[in-house]
N, C-alpha and C positions, 0 to 999 in steps of 0.2 A: 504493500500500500504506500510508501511512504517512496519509496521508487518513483511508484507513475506519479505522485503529486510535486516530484523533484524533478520530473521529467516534462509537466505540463508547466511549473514554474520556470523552465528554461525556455518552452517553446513562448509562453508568452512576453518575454524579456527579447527574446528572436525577434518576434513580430509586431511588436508595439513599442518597447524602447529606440528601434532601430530604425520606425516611422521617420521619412526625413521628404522635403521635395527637392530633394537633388535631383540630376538628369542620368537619364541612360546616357555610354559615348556613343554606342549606335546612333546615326542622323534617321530616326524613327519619325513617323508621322501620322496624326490619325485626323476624321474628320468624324466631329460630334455635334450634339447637339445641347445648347442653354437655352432655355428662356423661350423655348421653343424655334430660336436661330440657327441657324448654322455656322459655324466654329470651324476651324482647321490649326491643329498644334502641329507646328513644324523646329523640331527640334528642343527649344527653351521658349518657345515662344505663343501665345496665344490668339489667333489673327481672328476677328468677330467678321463673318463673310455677307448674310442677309440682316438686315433692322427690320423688315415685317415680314407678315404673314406667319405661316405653321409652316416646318421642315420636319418632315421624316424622311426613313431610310438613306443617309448617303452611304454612296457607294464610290471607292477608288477605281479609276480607269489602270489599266496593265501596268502603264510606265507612269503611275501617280502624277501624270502634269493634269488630267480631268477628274471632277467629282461630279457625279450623280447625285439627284434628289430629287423628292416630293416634296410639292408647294401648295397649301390654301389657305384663303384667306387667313381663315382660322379652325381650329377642331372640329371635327367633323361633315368640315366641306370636301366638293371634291376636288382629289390632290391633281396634279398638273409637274409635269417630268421637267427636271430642269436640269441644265449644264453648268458647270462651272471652273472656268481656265485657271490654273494658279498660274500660267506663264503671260496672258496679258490683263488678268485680273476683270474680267468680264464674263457676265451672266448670258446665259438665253435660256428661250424659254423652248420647250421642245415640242409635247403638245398636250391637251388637254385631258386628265381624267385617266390616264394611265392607270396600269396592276400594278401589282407591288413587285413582282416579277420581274423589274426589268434589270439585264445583264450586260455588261462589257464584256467581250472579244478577248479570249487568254493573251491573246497576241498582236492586238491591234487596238488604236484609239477610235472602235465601230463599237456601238452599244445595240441591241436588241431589248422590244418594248412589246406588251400588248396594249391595243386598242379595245376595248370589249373584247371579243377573237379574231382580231387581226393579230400578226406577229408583222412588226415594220421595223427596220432597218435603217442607223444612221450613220452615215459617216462624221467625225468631226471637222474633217477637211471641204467637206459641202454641207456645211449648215443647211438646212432649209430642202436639202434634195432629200425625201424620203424614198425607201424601198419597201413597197409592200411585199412579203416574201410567202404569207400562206395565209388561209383563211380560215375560221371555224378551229379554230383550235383550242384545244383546251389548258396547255402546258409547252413550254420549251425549256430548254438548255444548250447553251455553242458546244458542238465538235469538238473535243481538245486540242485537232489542229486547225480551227479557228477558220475555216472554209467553207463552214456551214455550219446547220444547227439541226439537235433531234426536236421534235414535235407529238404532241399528242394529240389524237383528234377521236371523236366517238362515232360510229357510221350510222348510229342513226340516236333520235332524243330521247329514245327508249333506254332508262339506266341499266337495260340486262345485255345489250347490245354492246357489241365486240368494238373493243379500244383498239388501234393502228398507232405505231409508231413510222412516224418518218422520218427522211433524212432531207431538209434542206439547202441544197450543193448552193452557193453563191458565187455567180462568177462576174469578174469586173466589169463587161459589157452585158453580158447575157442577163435576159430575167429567170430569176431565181428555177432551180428544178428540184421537184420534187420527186421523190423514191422511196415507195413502202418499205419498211424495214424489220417491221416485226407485228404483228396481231395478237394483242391477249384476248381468248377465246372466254368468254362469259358465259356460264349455266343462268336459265331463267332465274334462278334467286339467286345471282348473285350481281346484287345493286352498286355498279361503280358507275359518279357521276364526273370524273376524271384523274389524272394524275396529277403527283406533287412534279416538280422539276428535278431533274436528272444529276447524277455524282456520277462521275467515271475513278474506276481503282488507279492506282500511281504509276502500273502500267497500261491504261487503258483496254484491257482487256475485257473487265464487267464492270457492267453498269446497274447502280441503286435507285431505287427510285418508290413512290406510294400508289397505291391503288387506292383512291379516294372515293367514298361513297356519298348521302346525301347531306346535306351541311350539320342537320339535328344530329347523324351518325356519327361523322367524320370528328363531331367535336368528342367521341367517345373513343374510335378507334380507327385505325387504318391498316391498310395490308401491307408490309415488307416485303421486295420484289427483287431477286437478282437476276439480272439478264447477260448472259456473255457477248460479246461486243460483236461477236458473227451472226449472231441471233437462232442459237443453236441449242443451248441450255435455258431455262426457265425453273425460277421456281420461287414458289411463297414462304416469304421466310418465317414471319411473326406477324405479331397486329401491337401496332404504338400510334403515338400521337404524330398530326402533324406538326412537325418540328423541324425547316429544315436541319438545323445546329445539334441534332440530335442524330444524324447518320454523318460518317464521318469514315473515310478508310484512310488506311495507314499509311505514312509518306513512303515506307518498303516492303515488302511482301506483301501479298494478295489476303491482307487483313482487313475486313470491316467492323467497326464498333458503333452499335446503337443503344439504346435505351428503352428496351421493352414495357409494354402494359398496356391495359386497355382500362377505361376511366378517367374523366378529363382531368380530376385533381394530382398535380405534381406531389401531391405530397403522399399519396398510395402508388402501392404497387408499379413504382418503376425501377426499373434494372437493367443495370450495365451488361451488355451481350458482348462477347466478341463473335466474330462467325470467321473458321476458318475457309476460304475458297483452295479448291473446288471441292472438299468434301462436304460442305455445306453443315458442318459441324459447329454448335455453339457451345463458349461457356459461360455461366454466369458468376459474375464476381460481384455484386453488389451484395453483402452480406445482411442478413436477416433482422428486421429491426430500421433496418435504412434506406434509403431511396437515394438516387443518381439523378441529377436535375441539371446538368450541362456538361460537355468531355472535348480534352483535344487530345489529342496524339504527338507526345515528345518527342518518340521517334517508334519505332516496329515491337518494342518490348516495355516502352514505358507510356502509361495515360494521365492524366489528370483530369479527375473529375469533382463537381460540385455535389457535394452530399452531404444532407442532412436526416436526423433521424424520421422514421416513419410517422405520421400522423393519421390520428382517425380523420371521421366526416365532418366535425365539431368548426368552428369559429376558424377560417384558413390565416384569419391575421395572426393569430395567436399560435399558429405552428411553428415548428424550429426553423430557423435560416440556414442554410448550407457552410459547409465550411469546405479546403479544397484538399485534395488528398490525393496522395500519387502512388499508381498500381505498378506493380512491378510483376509482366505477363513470364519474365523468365525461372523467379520465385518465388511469385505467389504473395511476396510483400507486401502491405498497404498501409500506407503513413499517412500519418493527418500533418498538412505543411502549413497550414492558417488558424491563428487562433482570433478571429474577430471576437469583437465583443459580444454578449447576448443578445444585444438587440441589434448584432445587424449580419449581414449572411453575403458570402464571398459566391458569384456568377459568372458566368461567362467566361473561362479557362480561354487563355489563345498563348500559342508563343509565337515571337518573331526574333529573329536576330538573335538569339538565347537570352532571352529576355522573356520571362512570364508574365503577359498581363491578367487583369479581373477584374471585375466590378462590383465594390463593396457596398451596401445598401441596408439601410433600415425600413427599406418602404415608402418612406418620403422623403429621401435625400440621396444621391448615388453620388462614387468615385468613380475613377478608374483607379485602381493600384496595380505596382510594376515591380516585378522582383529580376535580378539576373538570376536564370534558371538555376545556374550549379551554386546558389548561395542563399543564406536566411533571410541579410535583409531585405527590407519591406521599403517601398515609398511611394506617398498619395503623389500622381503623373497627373492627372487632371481632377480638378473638384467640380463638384455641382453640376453634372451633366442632368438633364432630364430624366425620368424615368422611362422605363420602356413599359408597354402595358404589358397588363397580366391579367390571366386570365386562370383561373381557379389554383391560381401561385406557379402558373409558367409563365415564365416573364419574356417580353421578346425583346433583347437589347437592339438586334439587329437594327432597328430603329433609330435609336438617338447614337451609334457607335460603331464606326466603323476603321478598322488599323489597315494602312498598306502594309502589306508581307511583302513588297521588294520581288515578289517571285513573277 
């Protein structure tokens, strides 16, 4: 007994004495959100980029010179796509009423948007020239070689009717072509009203992705889907939340790690999967008593996930906040590396540059905090960013927070 309270008085002396806002030396940079504005931290530095309206989701372009965003008036309204140059320091506005979906080009400063089910295409070098590239779609994601994009489409408005994936080839003159790629076959009861958007493994070999049902459903559960990239294997892996932040493969070996359960409350029955491919074998690490509510991947044998203990059905304000804790897949390890305070719960795991970020929150206030990976200490990197909403205590930062990885 007197061990672990000698053990947890050190971890907290680690993590709280050693609180400092000193700077990573990596030239790290992220775009966030205050006040409901949009923000961009470049280095040491704090740049304030919009004074009105609502800003959600930004998003970093490949080579971090564009950010991505939603823009409305205010809360609630609808959002409308917007650009943002850090190289001549000007806005545009892209178009109106946009998904939340939209993506940059692994390899290029081209962003892809939906319009209701339009998928349009923009260059940054022709502002104002759109490509409409497919129609009636339900979902995409870019080709990892950035020449096109996959697509999900449903063949007809009947939910038991057979989902199509395609391939959309984009060529510099040519209008876009389109090329079946794969059909997930439907049984009459089985109700999917589309897909989530697409993850490719780090060798591009299989592809992750959700079989979505009807909105009252989907906020309960969803089907886990791996596809091999020839479109030759198939198979249903699990049923979890939509989450993209919650499927994740590993930067080597043909490892995916997700976050199992069905039931919208984060704070039941969710747990950390790995699935080995191609045997399609899972294990579960997330130990009994506990829940898994955010994960990234340090490298092929080590994770960091956000976990706090299990709660009932009871008052979701009043459940545990997560703390973060790093799994060691070669053996079987698991450390707890955060000791926040009670009231507030460590989110969002990401590394870059060997550098640990997260985001620390009580509920009504968030950080970002930054650790260098191979060390204890801790330091608050940005204050006060917005909340991201939540929703029965899954929270989506992806919203007010976005890091360039450089990659």
């Amino acid at each position: 007994m007197m061990k672990k309270i000698l053990f947890l008085f050190f971890l907290i002396i680690a993590f709280h004495s050693n609180s400092t806002s000193a700077e990573p030396q990596e030239n790290l940079k992220a775009a966030f959100v205050r006040d409901d504005h949009l923000w961009i931290k470049l280095k040491d530095k704090e740049i304030q980029i919009t004074d009105t309206g609502y800003v959600r989701y930004p998003k970093w372009s490949f080579d971090g010179s564009w950010v991505a965003y939603l823009k409305g008036a205010k809360e609630g309204d609808i959002l409308d796509l917007w650009l943002y140059s850090l190289k001549s320091n000007r806005y545009f506005k892209v178009k109106e009423n946009v998904n939340v979906n939209f993506q940059w080009s692994p390899n290029a400063n081209t962003i892809g948007f939906q319009v209701t089910k339009n998928l349009v295409i923009l260059h940054t070098a022709k502002l104002g020239q759109f490509t409409q590239a497919a129609k009636n779609i339900e979902n995409f994601s870019w080709l990892p070689s950035g020449k096109g994009l996959l697509i999900s489409t449903k063949k007809s408005p009947e939910l038991h009717s057979d989902i199509t994936l395609s391939k959309v080839i984009l060529g510099k003159k040519e209008m876009p072509v389109v090329n079946d790629f794969y059909t997930v076959k439907l049984d009459q009861n089985e109700l999917y009203a589309s897909t989530s958007e697409f993850k490719w493994s780090n060798d591009k070999k299989w592809i992750s992705f959700l079989l979505i049902p009807t909105a009252s459903l989907s906020a309960d559960g969803n089907t886990l889907c791996i596809l091999s990239s020839n479109g030759k294997t198939f198979k249903k892996i699990d049923e979890m939340l939509n989450k993209s932040a919650w499927l994740q493969w590993a930067p080597y070996h043909a490892l995916f790690g997700y976050i199992s359960g069905d039931g919208r409350e984060a704070t039941i029955n969710k747990r950390l999967k790995v699935l080995t491919i191609p045997s399609m074998k899972n294990v579960i690490l997330t130990p009994k008593g506990f829940v898994d509510r955010d994960l990234t991947w340090q490298n092929h044998r080590t994770i960091i996930v956000s976990r706090s203990k299990e709660s009932g059905s009871g008052d979701l304000d009043e459940s545990a906040l997560p703390s973060l804790y790093k799994l060691s897949l070669s053996d079987n390890k698991q450390t707890q590396i955060t000791v926040p305070s009670e009231k507030d719960g460590d989110f969002r795991p990401e590394i870059v540059k060997n550098n640990l970020f997260w985001i620390r929150t009580d509920r009504k206030n968030a950080d970002v905090m930054l650790s260098p990976t191979y060390q204890s200490k801790v330091m608050t990197w940005i204050k006060d960013i917005n909340l991201g909403s939540s929703y029965y205590e899954k929270w989506s930062w992806d919203e007010v927070f976005s890091l360039y990885s450089g990659r």
